[in-house]
HTML snippet that shows the backbone in 3Dmol.js (N, CA, C, O; Angstrom):
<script src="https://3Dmol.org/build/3Dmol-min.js"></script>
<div id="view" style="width:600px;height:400px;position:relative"></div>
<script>
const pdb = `
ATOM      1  N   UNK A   1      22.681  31.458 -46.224  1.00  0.00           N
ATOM      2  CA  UNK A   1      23.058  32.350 -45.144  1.00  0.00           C
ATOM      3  C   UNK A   1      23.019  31.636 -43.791  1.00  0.00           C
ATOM      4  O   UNK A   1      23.701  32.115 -42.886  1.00  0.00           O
ATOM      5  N   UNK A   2      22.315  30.577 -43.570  1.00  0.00           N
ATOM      6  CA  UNK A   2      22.142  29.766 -42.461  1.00  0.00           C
ATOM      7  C   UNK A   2      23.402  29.098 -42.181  1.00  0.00           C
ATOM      8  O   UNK A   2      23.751  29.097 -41.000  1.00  0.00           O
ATOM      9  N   UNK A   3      24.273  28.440 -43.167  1.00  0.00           N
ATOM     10  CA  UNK A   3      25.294  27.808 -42.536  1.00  0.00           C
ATOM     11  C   UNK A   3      26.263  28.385 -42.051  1.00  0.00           C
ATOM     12  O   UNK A   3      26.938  27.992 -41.100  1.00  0.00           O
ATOM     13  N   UNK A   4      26.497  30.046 -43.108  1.00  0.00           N
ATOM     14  CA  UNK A   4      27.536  31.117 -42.340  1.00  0.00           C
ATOM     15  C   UNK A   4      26.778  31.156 -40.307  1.00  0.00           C
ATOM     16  O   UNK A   4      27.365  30.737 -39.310  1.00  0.00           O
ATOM     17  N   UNK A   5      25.601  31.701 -40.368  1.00  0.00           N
ATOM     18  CA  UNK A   5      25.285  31.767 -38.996  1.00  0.00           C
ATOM     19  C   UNK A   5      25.864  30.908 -38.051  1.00  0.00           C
ATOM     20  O   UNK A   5      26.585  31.153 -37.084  1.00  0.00           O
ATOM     21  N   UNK A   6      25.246  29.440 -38.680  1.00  0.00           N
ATOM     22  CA  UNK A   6      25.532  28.288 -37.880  1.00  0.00           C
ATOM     23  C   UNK A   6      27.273  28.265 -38.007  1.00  0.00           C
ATOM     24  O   UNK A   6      27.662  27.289 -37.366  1.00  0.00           O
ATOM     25  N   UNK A   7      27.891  28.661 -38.331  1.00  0.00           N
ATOM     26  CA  UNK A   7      29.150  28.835 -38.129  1.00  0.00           C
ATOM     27  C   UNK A   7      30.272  29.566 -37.412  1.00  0.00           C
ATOM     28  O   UNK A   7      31.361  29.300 -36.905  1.00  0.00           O
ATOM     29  N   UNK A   8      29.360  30.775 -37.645  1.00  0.00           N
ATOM     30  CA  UNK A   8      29.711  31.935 -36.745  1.00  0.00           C
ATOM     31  C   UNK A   8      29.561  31.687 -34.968  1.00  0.00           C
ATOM     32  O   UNK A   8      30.412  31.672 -34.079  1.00  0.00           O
ATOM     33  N   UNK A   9      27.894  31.488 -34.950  1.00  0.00           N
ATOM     34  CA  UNK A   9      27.451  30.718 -33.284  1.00  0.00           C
ATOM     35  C   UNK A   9      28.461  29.515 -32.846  1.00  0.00           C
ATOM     36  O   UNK A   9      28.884  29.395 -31.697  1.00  0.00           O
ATOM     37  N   UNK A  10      28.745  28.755 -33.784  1.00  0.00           N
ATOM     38  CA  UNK A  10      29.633  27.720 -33.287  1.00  0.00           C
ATOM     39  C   UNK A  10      31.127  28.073 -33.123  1.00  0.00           C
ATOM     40  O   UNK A  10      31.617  27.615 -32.091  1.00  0.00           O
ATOM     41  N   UNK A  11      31.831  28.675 -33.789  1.00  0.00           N
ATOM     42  CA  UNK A  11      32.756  29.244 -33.497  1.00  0.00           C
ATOM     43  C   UNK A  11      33.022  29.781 -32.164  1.00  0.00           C
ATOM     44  O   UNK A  11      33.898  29.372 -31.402  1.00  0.00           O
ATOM     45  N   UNK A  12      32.028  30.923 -31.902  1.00  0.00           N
ATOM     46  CA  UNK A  12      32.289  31.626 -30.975  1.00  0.00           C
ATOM     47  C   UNK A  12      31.369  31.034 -29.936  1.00  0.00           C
ATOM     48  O   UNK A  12      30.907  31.868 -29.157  1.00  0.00           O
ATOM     49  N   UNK A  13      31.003  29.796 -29.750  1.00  0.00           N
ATOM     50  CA  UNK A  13      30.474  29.022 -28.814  1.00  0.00           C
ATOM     51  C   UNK A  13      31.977  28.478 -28.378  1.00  0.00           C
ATOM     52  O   UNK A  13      32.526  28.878 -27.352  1.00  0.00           O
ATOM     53  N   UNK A  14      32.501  27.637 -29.168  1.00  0.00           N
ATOM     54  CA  UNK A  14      34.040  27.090 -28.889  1.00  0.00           C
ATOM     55  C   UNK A  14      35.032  27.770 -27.925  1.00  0.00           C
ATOM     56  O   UNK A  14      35.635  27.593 -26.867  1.00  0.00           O
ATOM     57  N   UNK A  15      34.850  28.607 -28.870  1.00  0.00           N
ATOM     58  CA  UNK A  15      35.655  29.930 -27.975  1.00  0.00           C
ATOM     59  C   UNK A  15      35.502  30.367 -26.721  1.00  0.00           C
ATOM     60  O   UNK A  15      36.441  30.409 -25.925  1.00  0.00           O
ATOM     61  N   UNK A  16      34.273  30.737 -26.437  1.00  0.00           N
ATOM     62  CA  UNK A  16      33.581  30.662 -25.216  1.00  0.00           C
ATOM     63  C   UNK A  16      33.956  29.417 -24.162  1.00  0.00           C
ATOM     64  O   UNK A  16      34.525  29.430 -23.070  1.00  0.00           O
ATOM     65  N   UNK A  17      33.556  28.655 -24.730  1.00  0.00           N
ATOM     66  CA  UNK A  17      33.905  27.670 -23.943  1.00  0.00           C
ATOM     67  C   UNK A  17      35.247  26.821 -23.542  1.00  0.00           C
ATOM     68  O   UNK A  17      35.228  25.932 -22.690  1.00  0.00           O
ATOM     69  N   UNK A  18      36.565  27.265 -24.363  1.00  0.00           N
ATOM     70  CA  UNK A  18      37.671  26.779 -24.277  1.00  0.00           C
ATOM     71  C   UNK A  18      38.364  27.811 -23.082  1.00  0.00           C
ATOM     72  O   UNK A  18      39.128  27.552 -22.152  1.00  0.00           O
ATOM     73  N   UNK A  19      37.869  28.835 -23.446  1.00  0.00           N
ATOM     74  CA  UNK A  19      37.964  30.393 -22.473  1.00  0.00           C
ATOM     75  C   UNK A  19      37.351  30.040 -21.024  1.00  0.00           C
ATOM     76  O   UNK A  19      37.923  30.295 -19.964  1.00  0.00           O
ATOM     77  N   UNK A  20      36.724  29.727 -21.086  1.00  0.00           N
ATOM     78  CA  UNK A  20      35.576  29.346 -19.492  1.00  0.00           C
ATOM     79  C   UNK A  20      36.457  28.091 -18.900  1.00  0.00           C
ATOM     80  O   UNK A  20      36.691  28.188 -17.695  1.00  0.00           O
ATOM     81  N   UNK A  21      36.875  27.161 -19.429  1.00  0.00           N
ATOM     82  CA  UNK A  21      38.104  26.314 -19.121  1.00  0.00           C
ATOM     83  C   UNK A  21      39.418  26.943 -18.827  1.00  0.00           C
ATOM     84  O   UNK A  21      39.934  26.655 -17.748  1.00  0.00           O
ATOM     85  N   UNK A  22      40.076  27.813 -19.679  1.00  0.00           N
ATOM     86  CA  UNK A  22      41.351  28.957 -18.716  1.00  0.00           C
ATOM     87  C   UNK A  22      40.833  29.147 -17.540  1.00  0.00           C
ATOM     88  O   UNK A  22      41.290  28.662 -16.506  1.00  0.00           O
ATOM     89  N   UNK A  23      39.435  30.164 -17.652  1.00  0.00           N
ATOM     90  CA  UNK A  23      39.156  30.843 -16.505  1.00  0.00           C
ATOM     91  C   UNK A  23      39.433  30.003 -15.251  1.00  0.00           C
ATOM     92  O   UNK A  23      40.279  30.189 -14.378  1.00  0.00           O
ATOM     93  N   UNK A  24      38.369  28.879 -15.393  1.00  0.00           N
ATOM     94  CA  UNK A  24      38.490  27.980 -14.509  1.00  0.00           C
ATOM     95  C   UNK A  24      40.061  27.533 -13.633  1.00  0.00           C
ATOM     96  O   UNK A  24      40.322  27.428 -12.435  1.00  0.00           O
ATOM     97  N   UNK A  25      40.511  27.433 -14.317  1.00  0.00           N
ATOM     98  CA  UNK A  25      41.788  26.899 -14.257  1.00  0.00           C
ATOM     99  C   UNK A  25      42.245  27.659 -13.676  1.00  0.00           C
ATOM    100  O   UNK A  25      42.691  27.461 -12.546  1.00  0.00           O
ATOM    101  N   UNK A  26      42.273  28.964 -14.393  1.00  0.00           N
ATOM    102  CA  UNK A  26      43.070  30.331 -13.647  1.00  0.00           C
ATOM    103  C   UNK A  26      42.663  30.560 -12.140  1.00  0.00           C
ATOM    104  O   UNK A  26      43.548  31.037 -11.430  1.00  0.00           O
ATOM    105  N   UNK A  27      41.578  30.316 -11.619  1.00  0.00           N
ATOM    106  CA  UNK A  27      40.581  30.149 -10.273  1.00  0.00           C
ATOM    107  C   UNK A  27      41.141  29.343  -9.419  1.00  0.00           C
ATOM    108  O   UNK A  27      41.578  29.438  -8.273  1.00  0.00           O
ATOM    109  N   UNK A  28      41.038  28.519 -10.217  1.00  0.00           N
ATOM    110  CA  UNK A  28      41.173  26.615  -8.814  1.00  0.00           C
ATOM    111  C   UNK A  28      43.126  27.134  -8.542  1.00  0.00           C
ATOM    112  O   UNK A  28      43.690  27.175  -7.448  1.00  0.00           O
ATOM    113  N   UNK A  29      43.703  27.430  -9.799  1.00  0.00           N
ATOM    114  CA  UNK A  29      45.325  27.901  -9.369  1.00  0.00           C
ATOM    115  C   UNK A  29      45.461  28.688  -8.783  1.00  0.00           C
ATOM    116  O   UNK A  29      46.671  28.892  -8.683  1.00  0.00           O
ATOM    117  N   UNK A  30      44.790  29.512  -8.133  1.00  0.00           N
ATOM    118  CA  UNK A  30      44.935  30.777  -7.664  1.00  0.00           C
ATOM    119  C   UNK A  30      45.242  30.426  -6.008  1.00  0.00           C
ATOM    120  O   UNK A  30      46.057  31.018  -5.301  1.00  0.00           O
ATOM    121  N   UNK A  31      44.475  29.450  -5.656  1.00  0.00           N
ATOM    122  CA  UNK A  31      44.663  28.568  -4.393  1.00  0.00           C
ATOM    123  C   UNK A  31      45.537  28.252  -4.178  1.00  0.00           C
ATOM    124  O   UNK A  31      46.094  28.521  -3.114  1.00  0.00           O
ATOM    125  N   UNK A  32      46.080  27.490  -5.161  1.00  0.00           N
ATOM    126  CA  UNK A  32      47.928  26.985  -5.048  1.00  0.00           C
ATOM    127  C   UNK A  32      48.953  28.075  -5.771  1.00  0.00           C
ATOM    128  O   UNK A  32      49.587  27.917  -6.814  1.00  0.00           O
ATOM    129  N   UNK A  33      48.908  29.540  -4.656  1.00  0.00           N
ATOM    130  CA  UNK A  33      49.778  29.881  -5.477  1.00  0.00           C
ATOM    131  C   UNK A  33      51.354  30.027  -4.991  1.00  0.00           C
ATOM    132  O   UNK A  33      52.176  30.732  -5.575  1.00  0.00           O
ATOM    133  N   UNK A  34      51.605  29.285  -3.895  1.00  0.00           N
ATOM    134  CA  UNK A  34      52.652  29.396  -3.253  1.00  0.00           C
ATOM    135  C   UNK A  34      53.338  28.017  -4.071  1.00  0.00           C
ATOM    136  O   UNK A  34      54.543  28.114  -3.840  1.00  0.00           O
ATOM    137  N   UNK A  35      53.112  26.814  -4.900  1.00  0.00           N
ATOM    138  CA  UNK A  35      53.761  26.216  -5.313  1.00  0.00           C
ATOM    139  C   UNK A  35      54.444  26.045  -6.785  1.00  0.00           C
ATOM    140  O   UNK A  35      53.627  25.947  -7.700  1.00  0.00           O
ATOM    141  N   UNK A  36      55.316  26.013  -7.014  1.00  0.00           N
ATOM    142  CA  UNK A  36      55.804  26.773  -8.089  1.00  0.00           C
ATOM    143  C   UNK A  36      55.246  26.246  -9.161  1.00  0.00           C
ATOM    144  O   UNK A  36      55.094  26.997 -10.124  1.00  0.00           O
ATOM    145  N   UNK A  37      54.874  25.063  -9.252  1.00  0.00           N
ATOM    146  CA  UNK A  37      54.293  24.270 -11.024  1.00  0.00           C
ATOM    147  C   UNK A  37      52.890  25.389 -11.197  1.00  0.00           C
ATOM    148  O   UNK A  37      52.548  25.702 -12.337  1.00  0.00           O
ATOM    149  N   UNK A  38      52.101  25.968  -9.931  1.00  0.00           N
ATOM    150  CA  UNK A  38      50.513  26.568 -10.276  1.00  0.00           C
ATOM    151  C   UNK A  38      51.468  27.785 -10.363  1.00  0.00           C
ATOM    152  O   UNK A  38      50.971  28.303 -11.363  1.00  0.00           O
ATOM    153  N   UNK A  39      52.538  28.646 -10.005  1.00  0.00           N
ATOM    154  CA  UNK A  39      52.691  29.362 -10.347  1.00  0.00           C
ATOM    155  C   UNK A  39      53.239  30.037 -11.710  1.00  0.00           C
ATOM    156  O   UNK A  39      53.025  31.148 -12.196  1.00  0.00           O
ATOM    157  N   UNK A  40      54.039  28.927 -12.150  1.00  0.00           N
ATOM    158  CA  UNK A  40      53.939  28.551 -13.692  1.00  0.00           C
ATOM    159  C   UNK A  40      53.178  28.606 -14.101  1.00  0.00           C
ATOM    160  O   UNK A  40      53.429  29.773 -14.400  1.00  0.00           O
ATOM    161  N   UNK A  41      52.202  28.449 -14.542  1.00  0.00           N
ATOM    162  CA  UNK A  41      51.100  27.777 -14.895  1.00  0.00           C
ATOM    163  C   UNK A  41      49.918  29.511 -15.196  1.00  0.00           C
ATOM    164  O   UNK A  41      49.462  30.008 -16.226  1.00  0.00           O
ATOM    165  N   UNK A  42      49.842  29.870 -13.899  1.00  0.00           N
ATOM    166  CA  UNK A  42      49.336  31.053 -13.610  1.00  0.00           C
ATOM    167  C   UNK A  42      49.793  32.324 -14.399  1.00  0.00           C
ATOM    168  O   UNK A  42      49.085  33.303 -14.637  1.00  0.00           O
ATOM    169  N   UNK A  43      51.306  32.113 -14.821  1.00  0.00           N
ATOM    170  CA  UNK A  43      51.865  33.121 -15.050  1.00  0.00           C
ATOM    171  C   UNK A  43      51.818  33.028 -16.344  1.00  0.00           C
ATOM    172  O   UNK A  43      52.246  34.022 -16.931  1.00  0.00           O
ATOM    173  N   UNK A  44      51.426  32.133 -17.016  1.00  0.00           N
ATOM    174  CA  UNK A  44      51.123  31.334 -18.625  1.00  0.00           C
ATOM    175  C   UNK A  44      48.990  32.217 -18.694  1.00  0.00           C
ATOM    176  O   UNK A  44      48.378  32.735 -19.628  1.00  0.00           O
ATOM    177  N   UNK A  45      48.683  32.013 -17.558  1.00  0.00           N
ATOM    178  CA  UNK A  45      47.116  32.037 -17.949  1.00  0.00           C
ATOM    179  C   UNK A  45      46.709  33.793 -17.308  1.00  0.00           C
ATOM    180  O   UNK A  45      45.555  34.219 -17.351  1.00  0.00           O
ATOM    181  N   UNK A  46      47.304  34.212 -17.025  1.00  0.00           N
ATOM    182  CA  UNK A  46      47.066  35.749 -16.278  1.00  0.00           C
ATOM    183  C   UNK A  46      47.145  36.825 -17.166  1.00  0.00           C
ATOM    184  O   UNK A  46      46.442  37.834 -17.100  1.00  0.00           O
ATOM    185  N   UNK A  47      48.136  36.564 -18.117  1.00  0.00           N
ATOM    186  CA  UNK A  47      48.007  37.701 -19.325  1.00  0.00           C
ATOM    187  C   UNK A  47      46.924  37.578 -20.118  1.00  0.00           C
ATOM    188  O   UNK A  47      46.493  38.467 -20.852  1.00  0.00           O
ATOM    189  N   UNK A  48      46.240  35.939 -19.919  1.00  0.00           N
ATOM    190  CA  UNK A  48      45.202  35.640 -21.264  1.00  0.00           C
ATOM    191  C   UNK A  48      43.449  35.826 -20.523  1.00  0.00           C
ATOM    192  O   UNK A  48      42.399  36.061 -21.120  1.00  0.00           O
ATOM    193  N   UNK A  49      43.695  35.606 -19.011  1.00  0.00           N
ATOM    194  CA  UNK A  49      42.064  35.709 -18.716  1.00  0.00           C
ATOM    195  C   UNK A  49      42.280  37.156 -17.692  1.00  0.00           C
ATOM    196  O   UNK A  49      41.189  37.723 -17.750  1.00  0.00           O
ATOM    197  N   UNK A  50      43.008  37.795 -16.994  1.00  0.00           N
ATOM    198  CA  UNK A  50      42.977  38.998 -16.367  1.00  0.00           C
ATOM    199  C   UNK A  50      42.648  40.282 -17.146  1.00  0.00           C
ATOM    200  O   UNK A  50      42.592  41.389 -16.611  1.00  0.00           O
ATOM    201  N   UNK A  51      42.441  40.054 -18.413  1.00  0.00           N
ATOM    202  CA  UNK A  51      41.658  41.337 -19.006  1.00  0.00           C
ATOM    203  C   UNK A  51      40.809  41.258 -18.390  1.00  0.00           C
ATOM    204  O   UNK A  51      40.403  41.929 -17.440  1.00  0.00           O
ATOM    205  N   UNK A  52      40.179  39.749 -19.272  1.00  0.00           N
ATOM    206  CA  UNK A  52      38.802  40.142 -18.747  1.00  0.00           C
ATOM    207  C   UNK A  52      38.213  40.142 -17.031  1.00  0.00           C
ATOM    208  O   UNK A  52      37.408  40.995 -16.658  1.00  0.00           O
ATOM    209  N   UNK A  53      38.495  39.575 -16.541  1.00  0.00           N
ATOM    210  CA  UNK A  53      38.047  39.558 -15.212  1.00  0.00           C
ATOM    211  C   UNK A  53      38.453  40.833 -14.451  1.00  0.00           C
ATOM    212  O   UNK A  53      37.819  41.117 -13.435  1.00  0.00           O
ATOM    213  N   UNK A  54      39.435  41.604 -14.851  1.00  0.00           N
ATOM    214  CA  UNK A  54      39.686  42.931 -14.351  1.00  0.00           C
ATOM    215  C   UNK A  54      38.503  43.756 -14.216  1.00  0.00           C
ATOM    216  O   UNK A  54      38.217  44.633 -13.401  1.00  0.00           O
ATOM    217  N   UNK A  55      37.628  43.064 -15.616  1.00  0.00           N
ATOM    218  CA  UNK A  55      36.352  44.438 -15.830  1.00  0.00           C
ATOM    219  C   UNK A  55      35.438  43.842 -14.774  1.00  0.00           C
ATOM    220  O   UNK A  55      34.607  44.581 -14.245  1.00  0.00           O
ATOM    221  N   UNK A  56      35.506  42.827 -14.498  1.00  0.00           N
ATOM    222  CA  UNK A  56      34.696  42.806 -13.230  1.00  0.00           C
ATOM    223  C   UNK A  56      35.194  42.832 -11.724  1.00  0.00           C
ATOM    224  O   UNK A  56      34.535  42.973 -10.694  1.00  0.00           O
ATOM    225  N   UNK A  57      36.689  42.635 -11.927  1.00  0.00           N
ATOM    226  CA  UNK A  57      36.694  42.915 -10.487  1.00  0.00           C
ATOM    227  C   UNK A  57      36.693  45.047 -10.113  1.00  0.00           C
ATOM    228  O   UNK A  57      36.616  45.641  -9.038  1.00  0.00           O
ATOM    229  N   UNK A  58      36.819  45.615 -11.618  1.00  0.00           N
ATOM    230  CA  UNK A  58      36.018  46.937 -10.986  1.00  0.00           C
ATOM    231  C   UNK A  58      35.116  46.928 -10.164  1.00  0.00           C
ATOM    232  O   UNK A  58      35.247  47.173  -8.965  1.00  0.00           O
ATOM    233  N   UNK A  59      34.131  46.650 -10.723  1.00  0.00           N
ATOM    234  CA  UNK A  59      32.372  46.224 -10.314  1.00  0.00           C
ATOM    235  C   UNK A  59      31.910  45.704  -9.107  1.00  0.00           C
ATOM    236  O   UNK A  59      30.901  45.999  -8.466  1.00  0.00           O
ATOM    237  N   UNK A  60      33.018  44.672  -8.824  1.00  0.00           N
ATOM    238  CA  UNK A  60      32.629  44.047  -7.801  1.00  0.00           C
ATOM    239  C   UNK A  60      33.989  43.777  -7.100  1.00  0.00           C
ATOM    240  O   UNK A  60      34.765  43.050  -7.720  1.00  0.00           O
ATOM    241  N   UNK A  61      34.359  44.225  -5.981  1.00  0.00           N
ATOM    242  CA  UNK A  61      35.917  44.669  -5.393  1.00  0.00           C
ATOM    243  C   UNK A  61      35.543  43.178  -4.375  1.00  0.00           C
ATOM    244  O   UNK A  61      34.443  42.854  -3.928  1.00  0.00           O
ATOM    245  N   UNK A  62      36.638  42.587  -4.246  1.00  0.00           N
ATOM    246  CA  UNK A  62      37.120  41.088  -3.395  1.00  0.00           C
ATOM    247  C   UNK A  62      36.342  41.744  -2.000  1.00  0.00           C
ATOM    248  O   UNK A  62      36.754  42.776  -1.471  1.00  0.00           O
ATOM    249  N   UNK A  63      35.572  41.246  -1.674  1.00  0.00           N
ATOM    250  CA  UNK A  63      35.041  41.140  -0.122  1.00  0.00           C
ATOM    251  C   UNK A  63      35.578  40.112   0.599  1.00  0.00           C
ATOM    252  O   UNK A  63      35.589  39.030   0.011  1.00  0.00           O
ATOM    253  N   UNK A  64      36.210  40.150   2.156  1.00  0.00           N
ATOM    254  CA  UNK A  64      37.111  39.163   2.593  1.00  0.00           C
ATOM    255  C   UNK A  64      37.976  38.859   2.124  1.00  0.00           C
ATOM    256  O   UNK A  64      38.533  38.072   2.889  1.00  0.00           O
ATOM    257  N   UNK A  65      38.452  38.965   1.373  1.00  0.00           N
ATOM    258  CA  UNK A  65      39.809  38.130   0.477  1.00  0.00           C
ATOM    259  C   UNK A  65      39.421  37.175  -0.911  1.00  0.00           C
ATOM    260  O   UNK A  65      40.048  36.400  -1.633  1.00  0.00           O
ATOM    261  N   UNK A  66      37.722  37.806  -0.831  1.00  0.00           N
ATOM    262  CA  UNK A  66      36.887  36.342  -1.597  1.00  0.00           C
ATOM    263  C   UNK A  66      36.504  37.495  -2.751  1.00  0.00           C
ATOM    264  O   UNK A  66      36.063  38.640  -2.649  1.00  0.00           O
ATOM    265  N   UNK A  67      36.896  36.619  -3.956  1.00  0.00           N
ATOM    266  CA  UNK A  67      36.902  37.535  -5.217  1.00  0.00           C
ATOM    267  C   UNK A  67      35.529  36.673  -6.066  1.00  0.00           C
ATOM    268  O   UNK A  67      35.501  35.652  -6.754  1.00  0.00           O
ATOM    269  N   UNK A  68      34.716  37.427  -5.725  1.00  0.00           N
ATOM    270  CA  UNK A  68      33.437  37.220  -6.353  1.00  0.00           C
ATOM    271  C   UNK A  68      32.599  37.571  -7.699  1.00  0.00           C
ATOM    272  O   UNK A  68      31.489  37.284  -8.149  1.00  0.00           O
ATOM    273  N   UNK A  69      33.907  38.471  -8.169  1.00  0.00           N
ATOM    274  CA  UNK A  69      33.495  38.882  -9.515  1.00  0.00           C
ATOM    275  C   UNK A  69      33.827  38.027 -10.638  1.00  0.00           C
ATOM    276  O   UNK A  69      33.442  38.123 -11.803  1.00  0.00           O
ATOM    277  N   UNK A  70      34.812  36.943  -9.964  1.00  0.00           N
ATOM    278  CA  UNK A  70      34.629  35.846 -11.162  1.00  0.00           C
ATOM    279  C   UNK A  70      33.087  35.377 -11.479  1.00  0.00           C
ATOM    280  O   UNK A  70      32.765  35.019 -12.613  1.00  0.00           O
ATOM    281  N   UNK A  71      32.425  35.400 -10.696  1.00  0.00           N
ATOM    282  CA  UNK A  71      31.273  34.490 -10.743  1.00  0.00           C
ATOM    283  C   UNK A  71      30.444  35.080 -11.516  1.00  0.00           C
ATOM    284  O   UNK A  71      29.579  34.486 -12.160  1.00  0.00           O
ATOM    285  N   UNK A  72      30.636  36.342 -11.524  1.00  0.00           N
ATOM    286  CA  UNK A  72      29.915  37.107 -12.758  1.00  0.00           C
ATOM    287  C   UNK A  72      30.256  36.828 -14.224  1.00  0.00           C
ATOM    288  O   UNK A  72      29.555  36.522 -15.188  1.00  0.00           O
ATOM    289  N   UNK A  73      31.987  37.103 -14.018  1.00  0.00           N
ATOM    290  CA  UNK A  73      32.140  37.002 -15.494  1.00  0.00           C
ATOM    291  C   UNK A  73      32.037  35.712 -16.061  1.00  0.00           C
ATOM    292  O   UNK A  73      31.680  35.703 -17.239  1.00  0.00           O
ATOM    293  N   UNK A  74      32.261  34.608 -15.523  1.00  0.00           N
ATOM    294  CA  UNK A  74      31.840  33.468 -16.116  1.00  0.00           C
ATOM    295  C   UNK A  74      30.237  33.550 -16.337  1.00  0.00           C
ATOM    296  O   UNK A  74      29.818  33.372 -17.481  1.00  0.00           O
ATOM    297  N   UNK A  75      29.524  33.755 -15.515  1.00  0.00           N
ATOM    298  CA  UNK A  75      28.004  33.876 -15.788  1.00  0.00           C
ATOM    299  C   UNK A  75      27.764  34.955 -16.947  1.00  0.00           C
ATOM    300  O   UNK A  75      26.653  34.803 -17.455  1.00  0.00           O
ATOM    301  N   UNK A  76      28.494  35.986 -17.492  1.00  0.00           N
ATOM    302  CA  UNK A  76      28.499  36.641 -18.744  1.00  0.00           C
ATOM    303  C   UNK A  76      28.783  35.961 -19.911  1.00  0.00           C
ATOM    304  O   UNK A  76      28.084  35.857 -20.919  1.00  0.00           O
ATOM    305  N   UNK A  77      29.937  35.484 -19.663  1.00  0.00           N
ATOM    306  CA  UNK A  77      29.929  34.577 -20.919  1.00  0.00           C
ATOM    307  C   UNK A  77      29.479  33.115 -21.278  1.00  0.00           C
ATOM    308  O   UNK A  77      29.675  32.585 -22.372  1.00  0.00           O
ATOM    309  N   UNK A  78      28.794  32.489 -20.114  1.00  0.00           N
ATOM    310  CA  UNK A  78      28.171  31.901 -20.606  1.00  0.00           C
ATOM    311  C   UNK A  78      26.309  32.254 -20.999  1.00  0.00           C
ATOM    312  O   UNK A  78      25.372  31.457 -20.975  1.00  0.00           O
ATOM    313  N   UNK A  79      26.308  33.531 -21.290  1.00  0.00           N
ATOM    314  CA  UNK A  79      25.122  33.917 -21.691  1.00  0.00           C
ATOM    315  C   UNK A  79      24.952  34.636 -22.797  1.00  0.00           C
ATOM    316  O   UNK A  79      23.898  34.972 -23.338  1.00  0.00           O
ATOM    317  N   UNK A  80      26.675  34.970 -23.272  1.00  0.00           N
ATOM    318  CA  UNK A  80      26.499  35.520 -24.957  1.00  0.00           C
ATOM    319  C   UNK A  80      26.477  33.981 -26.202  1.00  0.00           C
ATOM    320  O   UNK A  80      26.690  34.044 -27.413  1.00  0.00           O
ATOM    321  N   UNK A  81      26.225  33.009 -25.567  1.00  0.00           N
ATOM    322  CA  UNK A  81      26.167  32.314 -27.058  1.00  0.00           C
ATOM    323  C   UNK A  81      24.815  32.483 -27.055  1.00  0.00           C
ATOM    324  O   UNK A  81      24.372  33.007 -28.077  1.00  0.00           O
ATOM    325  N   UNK A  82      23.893  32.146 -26.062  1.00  0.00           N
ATOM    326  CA  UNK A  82      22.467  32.191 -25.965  1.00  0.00           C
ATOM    327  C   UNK A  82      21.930  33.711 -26.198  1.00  0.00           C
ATOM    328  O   UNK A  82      20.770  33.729 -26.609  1.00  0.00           O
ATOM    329  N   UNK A  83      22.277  34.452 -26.097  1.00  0.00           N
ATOM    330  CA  UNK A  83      21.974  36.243 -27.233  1.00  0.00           C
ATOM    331  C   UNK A  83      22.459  36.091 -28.634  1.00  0.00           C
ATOM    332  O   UNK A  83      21.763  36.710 -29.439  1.00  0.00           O
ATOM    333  N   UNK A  84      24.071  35.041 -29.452  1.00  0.00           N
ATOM    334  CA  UNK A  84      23.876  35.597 -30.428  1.00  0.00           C
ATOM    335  C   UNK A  84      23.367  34.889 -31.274  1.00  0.00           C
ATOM    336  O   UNK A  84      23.541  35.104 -32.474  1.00  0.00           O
ATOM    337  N   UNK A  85      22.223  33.346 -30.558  1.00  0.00           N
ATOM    338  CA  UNK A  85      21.733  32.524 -31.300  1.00  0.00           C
ATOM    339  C   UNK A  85      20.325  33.344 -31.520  1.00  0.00           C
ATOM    340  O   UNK A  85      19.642  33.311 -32.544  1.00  0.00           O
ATOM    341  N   UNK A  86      20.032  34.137 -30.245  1.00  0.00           N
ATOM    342  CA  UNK A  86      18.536  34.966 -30.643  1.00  0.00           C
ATOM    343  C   UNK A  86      18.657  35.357 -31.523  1.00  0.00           C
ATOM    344  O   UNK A  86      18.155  34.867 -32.535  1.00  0.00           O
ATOM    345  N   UNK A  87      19.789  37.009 -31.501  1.00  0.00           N
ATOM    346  CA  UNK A  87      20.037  37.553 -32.518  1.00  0.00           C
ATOM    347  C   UNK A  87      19.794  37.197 -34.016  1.00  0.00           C
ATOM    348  O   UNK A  87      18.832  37.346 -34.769  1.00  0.00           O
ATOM    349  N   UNK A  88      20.962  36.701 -34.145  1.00  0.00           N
ATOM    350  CA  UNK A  88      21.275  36.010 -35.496  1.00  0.00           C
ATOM    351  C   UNK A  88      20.088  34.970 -35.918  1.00  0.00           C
ATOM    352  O   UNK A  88      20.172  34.331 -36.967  1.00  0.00           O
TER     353      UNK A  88
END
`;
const viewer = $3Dmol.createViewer("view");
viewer.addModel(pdb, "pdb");
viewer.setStyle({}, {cartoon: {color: "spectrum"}});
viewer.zoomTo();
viewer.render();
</script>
């Protein structure tokens, strides 16, 4: 039963972390969005990480123009591999 676990955690560690790389990406482009290659680019990564960050920009609405609820949701997910290694 240990190697299913260890499989499962690693999986969805990957995942996590290939995801936290969009995010990223989706962030630093958001800066360049007046040039058309980040807007490409953006328009490739917005259907795949704006779910999720939607649920936090409920929560936490852009103050100044400065959207701070990314900082959450990356700090969420990088804290479910470390719950489902407790867990499990």
């Amino acid at each position: 039963m240990e190697g299913i676990t260890y499989l499962i955690i690693s999986t969805v560690t990957n995942f996590i972390q290939l995801y936290l790389i969009l995010i990223f990406v989706r962030i630093l482009l958001s800066w360049f969005q007046t040039t058309e290659w980040a807007g490409n680019i953006i328009s490739f990564l917005a259907p795949v990480t704006d779910p999720y960050l939607n649920i936090f920009r409920s929560i936490i609405p852009p103050l100044g123009g400065i959207d701070f609820s990314a900082i959450l949701a990356i700090f969420v997910l990088q804290l479910i591999p470390g719950i489902l290694g407790f867990i499990l």
